[in-house]
TIMI-691614 format. One line per field, with one value per residue: chain; x, y, z of N, C-alpha, C in turn. Coordinates in Angstrom, 2 decimals. Layout:
BEGIN
c: c(A,...)
n.px: c(X,...)
n.py: c(Y,...)
n.pz: c(Z,...)
ca.px: c(X,...)
ca.py: c(Y,...)
ca.pz: c(Z,...)
c.px: c(X,...)
c.py: c(Y,...)
c.pz: c(Z,...)
This chain:
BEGIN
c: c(A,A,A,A,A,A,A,A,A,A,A,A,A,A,A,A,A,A,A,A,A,A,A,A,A,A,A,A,A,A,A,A,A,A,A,A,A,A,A,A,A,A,A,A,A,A,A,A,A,A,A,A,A,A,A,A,A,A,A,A,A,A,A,A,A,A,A,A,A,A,A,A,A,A,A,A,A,A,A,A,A,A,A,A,A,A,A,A,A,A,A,A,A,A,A,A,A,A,A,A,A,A,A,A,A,A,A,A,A,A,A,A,A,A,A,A,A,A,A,A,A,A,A,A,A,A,A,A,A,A,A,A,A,A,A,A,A,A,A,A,A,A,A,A,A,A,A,A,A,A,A,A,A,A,A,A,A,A,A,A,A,A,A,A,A,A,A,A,A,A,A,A,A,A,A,A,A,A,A,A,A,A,A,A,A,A,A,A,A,A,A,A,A,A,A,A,A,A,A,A,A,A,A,A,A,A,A,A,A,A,A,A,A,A,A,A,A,A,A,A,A,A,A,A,A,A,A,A,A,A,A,A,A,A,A,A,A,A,A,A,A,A,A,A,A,A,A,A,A,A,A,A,A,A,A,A,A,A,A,A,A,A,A,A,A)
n.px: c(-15.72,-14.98,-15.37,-13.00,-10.89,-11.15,-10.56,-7.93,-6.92,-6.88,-5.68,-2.89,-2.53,-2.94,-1.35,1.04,0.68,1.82,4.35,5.03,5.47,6.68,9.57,9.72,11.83,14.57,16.98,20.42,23.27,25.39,24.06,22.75,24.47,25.78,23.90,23.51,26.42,25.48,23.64,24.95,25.76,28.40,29.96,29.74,27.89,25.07,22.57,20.31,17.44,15.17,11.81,13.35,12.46,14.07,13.97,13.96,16.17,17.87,18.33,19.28,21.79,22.54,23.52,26.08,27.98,31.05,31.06,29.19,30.27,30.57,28.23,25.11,22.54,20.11,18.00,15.30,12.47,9.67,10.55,9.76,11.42,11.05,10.99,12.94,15.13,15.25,16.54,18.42,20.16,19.90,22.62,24.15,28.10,28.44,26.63,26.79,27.17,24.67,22.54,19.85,16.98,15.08,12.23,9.90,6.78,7.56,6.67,7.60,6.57,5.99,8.27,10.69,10.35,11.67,14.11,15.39,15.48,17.74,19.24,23.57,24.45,22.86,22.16,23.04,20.93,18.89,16.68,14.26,12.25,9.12,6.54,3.79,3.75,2.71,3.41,2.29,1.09,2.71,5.17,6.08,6.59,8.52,9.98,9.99,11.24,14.19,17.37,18.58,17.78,18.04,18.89,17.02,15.42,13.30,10.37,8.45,5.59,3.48,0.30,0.06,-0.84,-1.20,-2.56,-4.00,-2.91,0.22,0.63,0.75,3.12,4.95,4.06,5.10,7.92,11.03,12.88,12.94,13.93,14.77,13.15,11.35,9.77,7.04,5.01,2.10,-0.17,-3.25,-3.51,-4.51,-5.06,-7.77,-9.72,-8.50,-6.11,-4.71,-5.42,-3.38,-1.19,-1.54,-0.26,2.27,5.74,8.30,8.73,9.39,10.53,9.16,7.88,6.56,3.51,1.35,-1.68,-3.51,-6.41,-7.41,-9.72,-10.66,-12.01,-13.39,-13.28,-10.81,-9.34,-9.36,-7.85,-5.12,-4.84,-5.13,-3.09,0.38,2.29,3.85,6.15,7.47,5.80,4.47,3.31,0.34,-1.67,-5.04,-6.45,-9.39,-10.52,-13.15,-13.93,-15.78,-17.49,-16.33,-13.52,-13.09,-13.10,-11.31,-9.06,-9.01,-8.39,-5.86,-4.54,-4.60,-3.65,-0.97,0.44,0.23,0.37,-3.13,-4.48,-7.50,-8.94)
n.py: c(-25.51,-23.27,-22.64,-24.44,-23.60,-20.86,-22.44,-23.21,-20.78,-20.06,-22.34,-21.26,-18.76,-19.31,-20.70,-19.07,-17.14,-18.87,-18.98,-16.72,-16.30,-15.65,-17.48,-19.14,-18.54,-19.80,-20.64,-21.67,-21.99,-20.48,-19.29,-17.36,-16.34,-14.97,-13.25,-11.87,-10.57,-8.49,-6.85,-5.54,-2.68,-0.48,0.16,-2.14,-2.20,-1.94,-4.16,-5.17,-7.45,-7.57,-9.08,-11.30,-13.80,-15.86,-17.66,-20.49,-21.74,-20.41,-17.93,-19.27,-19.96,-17.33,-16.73,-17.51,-16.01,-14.42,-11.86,-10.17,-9.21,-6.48,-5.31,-2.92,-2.02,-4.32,-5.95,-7.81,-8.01,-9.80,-12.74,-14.91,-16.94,-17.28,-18.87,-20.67,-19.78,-17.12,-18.45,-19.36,-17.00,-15.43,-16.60,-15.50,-14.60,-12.09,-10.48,-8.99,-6.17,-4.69,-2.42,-2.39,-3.66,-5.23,-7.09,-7.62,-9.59,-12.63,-14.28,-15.12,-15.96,-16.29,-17.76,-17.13,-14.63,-14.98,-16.22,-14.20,-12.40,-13.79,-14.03,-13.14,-11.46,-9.15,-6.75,-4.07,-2.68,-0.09,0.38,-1.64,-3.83,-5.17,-5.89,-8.07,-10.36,-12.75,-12.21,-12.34,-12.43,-14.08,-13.70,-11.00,-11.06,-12.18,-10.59,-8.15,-8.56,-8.40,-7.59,-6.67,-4.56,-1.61,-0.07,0.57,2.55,2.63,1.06,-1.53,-2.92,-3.47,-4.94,-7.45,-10.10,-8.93,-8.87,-6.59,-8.19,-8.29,-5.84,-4.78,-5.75,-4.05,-1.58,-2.06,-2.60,-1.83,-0.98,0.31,2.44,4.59,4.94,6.17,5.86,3.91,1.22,-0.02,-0.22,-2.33,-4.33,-6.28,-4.55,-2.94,-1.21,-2.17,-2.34,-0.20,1.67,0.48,1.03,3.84,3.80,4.08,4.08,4.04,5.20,7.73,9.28,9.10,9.69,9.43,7.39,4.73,3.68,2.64,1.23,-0.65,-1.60,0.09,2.17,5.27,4.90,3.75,5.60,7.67,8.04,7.46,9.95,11.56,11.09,11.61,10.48,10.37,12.95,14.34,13.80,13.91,12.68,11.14,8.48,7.38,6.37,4.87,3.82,3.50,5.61,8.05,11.19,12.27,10.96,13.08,15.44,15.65,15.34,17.32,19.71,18.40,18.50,21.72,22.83,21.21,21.11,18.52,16.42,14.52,12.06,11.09,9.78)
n.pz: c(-47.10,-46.52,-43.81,-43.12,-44.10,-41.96,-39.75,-39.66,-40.25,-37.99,-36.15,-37.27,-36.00,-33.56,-33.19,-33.56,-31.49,-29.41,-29.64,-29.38,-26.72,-23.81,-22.31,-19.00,-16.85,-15.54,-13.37,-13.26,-11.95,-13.26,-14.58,-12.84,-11.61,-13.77,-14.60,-11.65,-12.29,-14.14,-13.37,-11.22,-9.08,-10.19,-8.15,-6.59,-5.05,-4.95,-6.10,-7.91,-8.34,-8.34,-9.39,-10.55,-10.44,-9.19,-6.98,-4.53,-4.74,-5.87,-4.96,-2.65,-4.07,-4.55,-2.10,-1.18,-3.40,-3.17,-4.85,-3.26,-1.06,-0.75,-1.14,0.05,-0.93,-1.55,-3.47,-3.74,-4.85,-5.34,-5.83,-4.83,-2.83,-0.35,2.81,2.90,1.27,2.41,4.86,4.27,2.84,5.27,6.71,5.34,5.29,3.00,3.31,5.36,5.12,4.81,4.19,3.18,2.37,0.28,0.57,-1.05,-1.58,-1.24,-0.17,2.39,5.14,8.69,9.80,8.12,8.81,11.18,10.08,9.17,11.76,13.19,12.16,11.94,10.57,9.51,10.54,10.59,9.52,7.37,6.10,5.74,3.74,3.77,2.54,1.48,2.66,4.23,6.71,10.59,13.43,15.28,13.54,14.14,17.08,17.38,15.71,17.43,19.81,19.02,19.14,17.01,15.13,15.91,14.42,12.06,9.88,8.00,7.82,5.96,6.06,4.84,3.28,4.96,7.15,10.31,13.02,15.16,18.09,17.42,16.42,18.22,19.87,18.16,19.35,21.68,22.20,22.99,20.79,18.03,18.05,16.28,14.16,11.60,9.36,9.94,7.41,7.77,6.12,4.66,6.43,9.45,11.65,12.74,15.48,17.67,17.18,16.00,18.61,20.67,19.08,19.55,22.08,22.15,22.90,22.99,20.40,19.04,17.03,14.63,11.59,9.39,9.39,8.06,7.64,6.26,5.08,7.33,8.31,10.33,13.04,14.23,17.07,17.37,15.33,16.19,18.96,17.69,16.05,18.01,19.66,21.63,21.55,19.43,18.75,16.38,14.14,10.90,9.25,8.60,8.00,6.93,5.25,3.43,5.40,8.10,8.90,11.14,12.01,13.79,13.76,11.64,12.41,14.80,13.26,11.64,13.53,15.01,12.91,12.35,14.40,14.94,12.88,10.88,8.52,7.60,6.39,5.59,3.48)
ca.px: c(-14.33,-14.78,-14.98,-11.98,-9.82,-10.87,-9.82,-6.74,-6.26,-7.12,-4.50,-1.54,-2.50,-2.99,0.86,2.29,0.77,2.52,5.98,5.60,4.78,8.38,9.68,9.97,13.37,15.17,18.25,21.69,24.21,26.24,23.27,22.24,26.17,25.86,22.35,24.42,27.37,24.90,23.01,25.37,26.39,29.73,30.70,29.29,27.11,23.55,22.19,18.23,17.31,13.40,11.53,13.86,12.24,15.01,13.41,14.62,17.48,18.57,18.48,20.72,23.26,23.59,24.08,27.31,28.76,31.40,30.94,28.04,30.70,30.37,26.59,24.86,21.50,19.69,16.35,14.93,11.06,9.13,11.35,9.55,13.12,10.48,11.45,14.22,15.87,15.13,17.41,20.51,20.42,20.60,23.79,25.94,28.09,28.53,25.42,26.85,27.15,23.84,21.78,18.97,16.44,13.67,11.91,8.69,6.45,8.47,6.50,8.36,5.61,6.68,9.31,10.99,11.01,12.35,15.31,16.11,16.09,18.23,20.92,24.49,24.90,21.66,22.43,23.46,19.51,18.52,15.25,13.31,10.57,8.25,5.18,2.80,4.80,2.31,3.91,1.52,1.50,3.79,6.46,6.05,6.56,10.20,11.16,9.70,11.65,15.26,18.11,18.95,17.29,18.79,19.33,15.77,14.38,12.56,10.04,7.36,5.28,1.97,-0.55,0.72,-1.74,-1.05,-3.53,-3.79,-1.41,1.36,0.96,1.33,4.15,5.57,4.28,5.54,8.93,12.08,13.92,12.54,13.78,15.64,12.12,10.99,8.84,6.22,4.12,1.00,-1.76,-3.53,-3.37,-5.80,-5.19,-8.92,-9.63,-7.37,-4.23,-4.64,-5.56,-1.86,-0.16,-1.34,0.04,3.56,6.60,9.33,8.79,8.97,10.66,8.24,7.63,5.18,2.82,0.40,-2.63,-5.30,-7.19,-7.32,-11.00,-10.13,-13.40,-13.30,-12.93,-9.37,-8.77,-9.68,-6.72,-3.66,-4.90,-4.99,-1.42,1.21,3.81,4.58,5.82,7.68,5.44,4.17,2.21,-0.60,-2.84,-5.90,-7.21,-10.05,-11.03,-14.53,-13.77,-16.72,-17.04,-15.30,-11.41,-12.71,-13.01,-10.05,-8.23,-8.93,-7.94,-4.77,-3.72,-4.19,-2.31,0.30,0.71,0.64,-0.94,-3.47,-4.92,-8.40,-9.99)
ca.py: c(-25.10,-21.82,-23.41,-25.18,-22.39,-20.19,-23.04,-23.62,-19.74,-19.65,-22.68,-20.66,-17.70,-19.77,-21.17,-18.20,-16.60,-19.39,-18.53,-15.05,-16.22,-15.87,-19.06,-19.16,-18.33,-21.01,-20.48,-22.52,-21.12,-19.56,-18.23,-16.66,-15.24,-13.57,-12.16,-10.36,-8.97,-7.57,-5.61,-4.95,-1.40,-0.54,0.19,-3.28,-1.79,-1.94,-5.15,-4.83,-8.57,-8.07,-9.86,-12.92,-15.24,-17.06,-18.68,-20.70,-22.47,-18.50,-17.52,-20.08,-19.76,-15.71,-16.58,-17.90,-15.21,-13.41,-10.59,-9.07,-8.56,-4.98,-4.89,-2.20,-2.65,-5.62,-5.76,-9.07,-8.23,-10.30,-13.71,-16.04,-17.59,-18.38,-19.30,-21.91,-19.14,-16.23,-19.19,-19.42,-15.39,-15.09,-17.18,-15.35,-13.44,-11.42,-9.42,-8.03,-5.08,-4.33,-1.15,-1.66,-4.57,-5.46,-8.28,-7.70,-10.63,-13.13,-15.70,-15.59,-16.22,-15.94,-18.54,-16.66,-13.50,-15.76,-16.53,-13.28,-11.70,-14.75,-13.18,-12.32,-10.33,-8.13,-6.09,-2.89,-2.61,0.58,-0.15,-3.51,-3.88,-6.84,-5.88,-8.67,-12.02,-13.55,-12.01,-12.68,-11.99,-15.04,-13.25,-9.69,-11.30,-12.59,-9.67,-6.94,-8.81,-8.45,-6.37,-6.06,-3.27,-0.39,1.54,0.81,4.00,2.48,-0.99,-1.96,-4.00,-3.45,-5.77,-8.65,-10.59,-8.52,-8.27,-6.09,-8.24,-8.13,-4.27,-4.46,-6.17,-3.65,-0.47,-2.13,-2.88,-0.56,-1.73,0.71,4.07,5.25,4.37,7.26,5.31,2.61,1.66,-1.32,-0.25,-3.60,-5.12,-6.23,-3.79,-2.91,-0.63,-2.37,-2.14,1.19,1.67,0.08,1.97,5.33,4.33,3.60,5.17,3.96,5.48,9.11,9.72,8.74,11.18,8.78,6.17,4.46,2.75,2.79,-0.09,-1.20,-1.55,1.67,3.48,6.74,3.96,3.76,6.71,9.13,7.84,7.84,11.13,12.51,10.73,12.32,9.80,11.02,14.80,14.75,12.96,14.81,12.06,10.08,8.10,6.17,6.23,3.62,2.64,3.35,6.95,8.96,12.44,12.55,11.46,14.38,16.58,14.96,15.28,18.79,20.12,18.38,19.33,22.66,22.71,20.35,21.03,17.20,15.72,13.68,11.16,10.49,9.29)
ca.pz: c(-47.37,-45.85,-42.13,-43.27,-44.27,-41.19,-38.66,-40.71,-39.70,-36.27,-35.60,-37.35,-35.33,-31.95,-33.22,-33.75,-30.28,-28.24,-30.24,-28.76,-25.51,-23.01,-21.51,-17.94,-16.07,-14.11,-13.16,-13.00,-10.38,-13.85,-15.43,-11.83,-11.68,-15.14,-13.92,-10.92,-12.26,-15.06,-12.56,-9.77,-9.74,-10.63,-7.18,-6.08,-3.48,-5.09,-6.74,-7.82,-8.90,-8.72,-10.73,-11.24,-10.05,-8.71,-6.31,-3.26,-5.49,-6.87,-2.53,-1.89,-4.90,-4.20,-0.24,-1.69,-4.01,-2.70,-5.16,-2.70,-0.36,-0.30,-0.93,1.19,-1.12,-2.16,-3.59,-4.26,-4.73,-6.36,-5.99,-4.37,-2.07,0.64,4.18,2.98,0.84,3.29,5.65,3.40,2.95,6.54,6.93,4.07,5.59,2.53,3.12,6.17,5.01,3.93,4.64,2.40,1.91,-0.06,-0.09,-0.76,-2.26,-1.33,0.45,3.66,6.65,9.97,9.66,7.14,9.64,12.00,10.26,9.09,12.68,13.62,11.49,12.55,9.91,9.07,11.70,10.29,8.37,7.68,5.65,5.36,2.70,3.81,2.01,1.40,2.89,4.99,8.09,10.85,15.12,16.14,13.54,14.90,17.96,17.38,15.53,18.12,20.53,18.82,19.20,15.79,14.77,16.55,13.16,11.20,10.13,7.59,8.16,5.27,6.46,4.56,2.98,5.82,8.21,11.36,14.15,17.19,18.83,16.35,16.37,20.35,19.81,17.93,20.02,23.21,22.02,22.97,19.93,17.40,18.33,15.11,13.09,10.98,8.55,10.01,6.80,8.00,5.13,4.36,7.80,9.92,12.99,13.36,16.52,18.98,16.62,16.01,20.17,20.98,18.75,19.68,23.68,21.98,23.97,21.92,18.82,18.77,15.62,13.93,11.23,8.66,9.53,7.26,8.55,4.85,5.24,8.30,9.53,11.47,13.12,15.14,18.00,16.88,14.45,17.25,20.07,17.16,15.98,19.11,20.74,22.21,21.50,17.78,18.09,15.26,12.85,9.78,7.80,9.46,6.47,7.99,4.41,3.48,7.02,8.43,10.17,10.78,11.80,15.49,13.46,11.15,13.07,15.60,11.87,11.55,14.90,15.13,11.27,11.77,15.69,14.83,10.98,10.45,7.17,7.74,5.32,5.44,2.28)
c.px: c(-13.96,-14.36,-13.40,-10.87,-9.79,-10.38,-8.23,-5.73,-5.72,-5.69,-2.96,-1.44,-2.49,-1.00,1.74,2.14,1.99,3.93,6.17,5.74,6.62,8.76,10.03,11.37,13.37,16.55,19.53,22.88,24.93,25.24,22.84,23.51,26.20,24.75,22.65,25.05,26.48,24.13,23.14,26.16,27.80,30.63,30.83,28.94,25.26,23.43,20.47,18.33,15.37,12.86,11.63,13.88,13.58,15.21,13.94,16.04,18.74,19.11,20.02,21.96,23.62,23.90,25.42,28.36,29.57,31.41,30.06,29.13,30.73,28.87,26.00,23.06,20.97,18.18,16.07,13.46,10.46,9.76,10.91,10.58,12.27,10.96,12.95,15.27,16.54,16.56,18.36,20.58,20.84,22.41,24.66,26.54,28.97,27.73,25.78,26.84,25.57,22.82,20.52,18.15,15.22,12.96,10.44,8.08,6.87,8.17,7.11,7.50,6.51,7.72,10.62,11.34,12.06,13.73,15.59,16.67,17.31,19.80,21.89,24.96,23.95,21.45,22.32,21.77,19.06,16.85,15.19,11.98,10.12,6.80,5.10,3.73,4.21,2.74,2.93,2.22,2.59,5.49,6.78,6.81,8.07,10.58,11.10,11.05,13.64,15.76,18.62,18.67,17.30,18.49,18.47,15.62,13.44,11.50,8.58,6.67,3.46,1.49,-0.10,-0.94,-1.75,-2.24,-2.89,-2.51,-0.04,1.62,1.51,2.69,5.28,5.95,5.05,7.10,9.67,12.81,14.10,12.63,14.33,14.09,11.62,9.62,7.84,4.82,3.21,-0.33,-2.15,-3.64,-4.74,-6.00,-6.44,-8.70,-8.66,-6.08,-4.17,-4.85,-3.73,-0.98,0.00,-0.77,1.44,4.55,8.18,9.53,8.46,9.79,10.15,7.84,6.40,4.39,1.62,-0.39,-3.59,-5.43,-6.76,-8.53,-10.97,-11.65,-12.93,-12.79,-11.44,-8.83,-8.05,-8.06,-5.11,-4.13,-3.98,-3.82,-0.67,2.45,4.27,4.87,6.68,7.24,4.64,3.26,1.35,-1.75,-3.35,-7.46,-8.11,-9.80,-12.68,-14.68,-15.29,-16.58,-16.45,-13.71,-12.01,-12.34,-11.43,-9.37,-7.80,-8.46,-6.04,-3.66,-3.55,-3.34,-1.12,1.06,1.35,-0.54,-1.40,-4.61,-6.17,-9.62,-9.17)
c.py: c(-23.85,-21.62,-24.02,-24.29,-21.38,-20.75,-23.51,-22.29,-19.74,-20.49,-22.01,-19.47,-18.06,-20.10,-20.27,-16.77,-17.45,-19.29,-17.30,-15.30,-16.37,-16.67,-18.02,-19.16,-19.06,-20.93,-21.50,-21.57,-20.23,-18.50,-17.66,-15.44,-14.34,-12.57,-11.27,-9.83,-8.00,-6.44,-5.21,-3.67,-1.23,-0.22,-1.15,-3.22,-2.09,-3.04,-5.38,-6.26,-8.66,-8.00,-11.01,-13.48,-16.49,-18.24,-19.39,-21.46,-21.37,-18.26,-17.93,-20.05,-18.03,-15.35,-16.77,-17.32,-13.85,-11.69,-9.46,-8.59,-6.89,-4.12,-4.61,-2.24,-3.73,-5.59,-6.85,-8.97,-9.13,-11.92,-14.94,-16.92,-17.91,-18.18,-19.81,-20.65,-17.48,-16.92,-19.13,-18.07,-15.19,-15.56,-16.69,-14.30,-12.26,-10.41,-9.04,-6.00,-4.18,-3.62,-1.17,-2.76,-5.00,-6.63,-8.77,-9.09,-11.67,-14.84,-16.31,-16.35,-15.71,-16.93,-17.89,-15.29,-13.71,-15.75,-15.43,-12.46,-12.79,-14.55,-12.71,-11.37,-9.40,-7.07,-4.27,-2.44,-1.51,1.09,-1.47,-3.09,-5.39,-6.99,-7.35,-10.06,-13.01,-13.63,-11.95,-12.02,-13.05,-13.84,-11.73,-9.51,-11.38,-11.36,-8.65,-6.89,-8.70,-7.27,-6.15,-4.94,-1.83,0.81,1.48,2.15,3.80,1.14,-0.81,-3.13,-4.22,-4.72,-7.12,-9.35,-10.14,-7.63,-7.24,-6.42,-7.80,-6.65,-3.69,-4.78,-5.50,-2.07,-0.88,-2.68,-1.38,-0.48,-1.09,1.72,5.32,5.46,5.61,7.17,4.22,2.52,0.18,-1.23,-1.94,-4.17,-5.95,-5.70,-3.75,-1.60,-0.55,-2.02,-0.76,2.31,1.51,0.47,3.25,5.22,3.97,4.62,5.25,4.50,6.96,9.77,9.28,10.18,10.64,7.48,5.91,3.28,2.92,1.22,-1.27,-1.79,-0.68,1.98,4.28,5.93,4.03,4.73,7.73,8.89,7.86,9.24,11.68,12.18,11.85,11.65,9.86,12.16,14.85,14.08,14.05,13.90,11.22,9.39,6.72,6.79,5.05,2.99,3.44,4.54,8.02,10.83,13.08,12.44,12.27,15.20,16.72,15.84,16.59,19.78,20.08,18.82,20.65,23.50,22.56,20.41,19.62,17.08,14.73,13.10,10.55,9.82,8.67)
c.pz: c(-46.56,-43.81,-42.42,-43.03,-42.91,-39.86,-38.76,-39.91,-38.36,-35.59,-35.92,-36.18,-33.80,-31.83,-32.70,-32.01,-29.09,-28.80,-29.64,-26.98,-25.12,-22.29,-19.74,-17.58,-15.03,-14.41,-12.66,-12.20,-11.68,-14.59,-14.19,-11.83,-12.67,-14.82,-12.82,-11.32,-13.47,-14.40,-11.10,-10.22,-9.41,-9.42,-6.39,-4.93,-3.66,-5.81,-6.69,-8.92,-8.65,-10.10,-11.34,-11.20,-9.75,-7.67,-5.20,-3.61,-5.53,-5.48,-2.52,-2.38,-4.77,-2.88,-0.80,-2.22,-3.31,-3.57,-4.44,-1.59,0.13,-0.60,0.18,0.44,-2.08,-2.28,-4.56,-4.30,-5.88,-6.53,-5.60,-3.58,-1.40,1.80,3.60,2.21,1.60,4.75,5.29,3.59,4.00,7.34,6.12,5.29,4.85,2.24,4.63,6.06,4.62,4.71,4.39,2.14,1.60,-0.49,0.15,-2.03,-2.63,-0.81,1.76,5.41,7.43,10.30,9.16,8.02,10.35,11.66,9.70,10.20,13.36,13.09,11.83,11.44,9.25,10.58,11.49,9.20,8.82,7.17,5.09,4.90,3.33,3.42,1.53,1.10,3.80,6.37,9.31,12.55,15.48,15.15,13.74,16.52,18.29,17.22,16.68,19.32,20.50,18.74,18.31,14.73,15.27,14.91,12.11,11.59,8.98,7.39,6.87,5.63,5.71,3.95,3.62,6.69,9.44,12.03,15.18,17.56,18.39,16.74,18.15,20.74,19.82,18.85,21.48,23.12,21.88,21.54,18.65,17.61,17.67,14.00,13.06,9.84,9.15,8.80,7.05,7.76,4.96,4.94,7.96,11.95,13.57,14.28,17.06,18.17,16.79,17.93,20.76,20.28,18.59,21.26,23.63,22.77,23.62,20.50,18.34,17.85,14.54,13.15,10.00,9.15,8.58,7.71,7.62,5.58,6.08,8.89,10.68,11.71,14.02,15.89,18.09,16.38,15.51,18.31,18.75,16.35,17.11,20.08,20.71,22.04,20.20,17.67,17.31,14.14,12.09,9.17,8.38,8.04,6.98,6.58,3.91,4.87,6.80,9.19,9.76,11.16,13.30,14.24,12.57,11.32,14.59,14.30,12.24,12.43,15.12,13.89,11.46,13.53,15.49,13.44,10.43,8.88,7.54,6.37,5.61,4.48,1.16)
């Protein structure tokens, strides 16, 4: 009886866990609409929808809404839209206006870059979040290559798939000369990335760069330490790599010359 009664328990208590549990959000084009004007700000310039899983359906029904018309930021992290939704976005052109974009964890690949630089109206971008989207060297490649980025001063690009090349891409591109922020922790630069983007020549307002975990060794550390093509950068962080005691001592030299912070551990 006693077995009886405590499995008796266990199923009310397994019941009454999946009653707490929160259904999944899927969205219908009116329940997506009530979900913007609830958290577009009252000027109808900022709209923060991370989180809402809205997915490549959600993408495509807020390419559509003219209420973003005067949206300058948009922050979709966390949404999963994809390539195919990342495609509609690019075609509204009620996100012309928009200064500000985040769309990190989103699932975009290099397809997905593709059609955002492909954009006639993402033009005016003054930070892009693209942390951890499966961005890779072919889509480094497109974007490095576009003239739409005149007025980035801020690019996220961390925890992505980007080799070497990718990063060559980016140091050997004119296109990037407003950029104040480059952040590509999580990569997979290695040596050579970090090599090609200390011989950059475009990018001297550069005032933070973030390079943690890279597979960095002295090999690499040592030449973006010691560049010449960042004099107004202040933040260098080549934390969690493999640096031994040459970028320490590199470190130490140029920190207390240059009064840059540098980030080694």
């Amino acid at each position: 009886m006693n077995i009886l009664k405590n499995n008796a328990i266990c199923w009310i208590l397994i019941l009454l866990g999946w009653a707490f549990i929160p259904p999944q959000i899927s969205f219908g084009e009116n329940d997506l609409e009530s979900l913007v004007i609830s958290r577009l700000s009252e000027d109808g310039k900022s709209l923060d929808l991370s989180g809402a899983n809205i997915k490549v359906s959600g993408a495509k029904a807020l390419a559509k809404m003219k209420v973003l018309e005067n949206l300058e930021t948009l922050i979709l992290s966390g949404n999963k839209i994809e390539y195919a939704g990342m495609k509609a976005l690019a075609k509204s052109e009620y996100l012309k206006n928009l200064k500000m974009l985040d769309l990190w964890g989103n699932l975009l690949g290099d397809l997905g870059l593709k059609a955002l630089v492909e954009s006639p109206f993402l033009k005016n971008l003054e930070v892009l979040k693209l942390w951890k989207n499966e961005i890779g060297e072919a889509g480094l490649e497109i974007f490095s290559a576009s003239d739409h980025f005149g007025k980035l001063k801020i690019l996220m690009l961390n925890g992505n798939l980007i080799s070497p090349e990718g990063v060559r891409y980016l140091a050997d591109s004119s296109q990037f000369e407003s950029l104040e922020t480059l952040n590509l922790f999580s990569n997979e630069l290695g040596d050579e990335g970090a090599k090609a983007l200390a011989k950059a020549q475009s990018l001297k307002k550069l005032k933070e760069i973030y390079l943690g975990q890279n597979r960095i060794s002295d090999a690499g550390a040592v030449p973006i330490i010691e560049s010449s093509g960042f004099p107004e950068l202040e933040i260098l962080d080549l934390s969690q790599n493999q640096l031994g005691e040459d970028s320490l001592i590199a470190a130490y030299e140029r920190s207390r010359t240059k009064k840059i912070q540098i980030i080694t551990r």
